[in-house]
C-alpha positions in Angstrom: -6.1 14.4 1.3 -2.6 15.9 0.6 -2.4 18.0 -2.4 1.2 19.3 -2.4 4.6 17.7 -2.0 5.4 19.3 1.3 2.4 17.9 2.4 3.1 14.0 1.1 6.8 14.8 2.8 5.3 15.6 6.2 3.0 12.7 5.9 5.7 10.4 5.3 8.0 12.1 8.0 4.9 11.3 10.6 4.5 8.0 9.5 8.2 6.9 9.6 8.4 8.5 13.1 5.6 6.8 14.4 3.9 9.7 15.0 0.9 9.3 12.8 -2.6 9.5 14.0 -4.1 5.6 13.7 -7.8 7.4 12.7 -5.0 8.7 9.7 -3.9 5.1 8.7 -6.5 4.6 6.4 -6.2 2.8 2.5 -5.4 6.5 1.1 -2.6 6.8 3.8 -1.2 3.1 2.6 -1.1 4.5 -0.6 0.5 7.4 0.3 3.3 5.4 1.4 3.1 3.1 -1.5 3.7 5.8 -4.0 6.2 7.6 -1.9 8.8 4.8 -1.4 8.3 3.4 -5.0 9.4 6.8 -6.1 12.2 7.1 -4.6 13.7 3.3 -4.4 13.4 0.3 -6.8 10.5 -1.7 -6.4 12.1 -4.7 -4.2 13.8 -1.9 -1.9 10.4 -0.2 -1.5 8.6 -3.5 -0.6 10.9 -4.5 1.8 11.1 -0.4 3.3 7.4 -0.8 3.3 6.9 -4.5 5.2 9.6 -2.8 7.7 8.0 0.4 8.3 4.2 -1.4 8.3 5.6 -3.4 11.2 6.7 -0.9 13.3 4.2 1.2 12.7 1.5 -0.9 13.9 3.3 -1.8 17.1 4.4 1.3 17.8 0.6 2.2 17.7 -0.9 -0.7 19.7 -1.4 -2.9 16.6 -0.6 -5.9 16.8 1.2 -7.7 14.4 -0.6 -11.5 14.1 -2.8 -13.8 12.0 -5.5 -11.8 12.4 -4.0 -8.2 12.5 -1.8 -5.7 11.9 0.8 -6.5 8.4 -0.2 -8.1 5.5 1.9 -9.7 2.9 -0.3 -10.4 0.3 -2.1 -6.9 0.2 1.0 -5.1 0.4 2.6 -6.7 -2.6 -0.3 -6.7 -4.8 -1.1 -3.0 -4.1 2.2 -2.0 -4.5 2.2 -3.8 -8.4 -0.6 -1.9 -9.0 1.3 2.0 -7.4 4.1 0.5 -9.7 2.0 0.4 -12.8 0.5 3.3 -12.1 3.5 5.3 -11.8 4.4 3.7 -15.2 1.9 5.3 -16.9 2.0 8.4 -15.1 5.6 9.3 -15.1 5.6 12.8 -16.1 3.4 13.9 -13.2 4.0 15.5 -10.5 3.9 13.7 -7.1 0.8 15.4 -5.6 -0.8 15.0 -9.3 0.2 11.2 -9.7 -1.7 10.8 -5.7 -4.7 12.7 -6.7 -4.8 10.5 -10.0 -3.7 7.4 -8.0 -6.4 7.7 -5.3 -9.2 8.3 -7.8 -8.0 5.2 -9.7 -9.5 1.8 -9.0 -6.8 1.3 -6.8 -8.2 3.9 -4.3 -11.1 1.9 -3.5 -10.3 -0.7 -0.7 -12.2 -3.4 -2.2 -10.0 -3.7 -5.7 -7.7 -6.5 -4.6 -11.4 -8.5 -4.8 -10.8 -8.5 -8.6 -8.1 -10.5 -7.9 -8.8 -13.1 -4.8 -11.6 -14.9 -3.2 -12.7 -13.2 0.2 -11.6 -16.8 1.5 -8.3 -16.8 -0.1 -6.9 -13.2 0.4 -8.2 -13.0 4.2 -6.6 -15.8 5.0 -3.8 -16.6 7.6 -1.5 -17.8 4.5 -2.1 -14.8 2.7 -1.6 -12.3 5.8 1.8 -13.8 6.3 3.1 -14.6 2.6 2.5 -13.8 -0.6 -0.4 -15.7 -2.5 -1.0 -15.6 -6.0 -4.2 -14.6 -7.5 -7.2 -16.8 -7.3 -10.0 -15.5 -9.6 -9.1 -17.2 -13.1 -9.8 -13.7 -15.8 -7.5 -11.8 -13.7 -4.4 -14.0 -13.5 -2.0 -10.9 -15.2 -0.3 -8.7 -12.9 -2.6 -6.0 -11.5 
């Protein structure tokens, strides 16, 4: 995907400017910005620079922002735990090397928050619009 930090920069600087492709907002590119903005600002700044930039993202690109589309809580703060814990371990790595490791981690696949929550429970109005906790009883620890 992108394999140099020039590359993650110009990614970034599309996505903030509204500017990216939608066929290029895929899970990777949500990772992307995961790992970008937890590098450079403490985890609650990030989140809330992520739910902000999300949002206008999505309208700015004809996607709506609703119950049934568009922003969602629940995935956004539970797969930016698991960047955060990632970037823990991997802190002596470079940015393109912590993205290449990060998207061939089990956080790359799309499916991983299923470890965590029912089908029912995570694609849910409630947890598009707030944060739910965890629903599958083993994986109660943070991500």
């Amino acid at each position: 995907m992108l394999s140099t930090t020039q590359e993650i920069e110009a990614f970034i600087r599309e996505f903030e400017a509204c500017t990216l492709t939608k066929t290029r907002w895929t899970h990777h590119a949500h990772l992307v910005v995961a790992l970008w903005y937890l590098t450079h600002h403490p985890h609650d700044a990030a989140l809330e620079i992520v739910r902000q930039r999300i949002r206008a993202y999505n309208e700015a690109t004809g996607t709506p922002n609703t119950d049934s589309k568009g922003y969602h809580e629940t995935l956004t703060r539970l797969f930016l735990d698991g960047v955060s814990a990632h970037i823990a371990e991997h802190q002596t790595d470079s940015l393109a090397i912590s993205l290449a490791s990060l998207l061939q981690s089990p956080l790359g696949n799309k499916e991983w928050p299923l470890r965590f929550y029912s089908r029912e429970r995570l694609f849910s109005v409630a947890a598009r619009r707030r944060w739910l906790e965890p629903d599958h009883a083993l994986t109660k620890a943070k991500p």
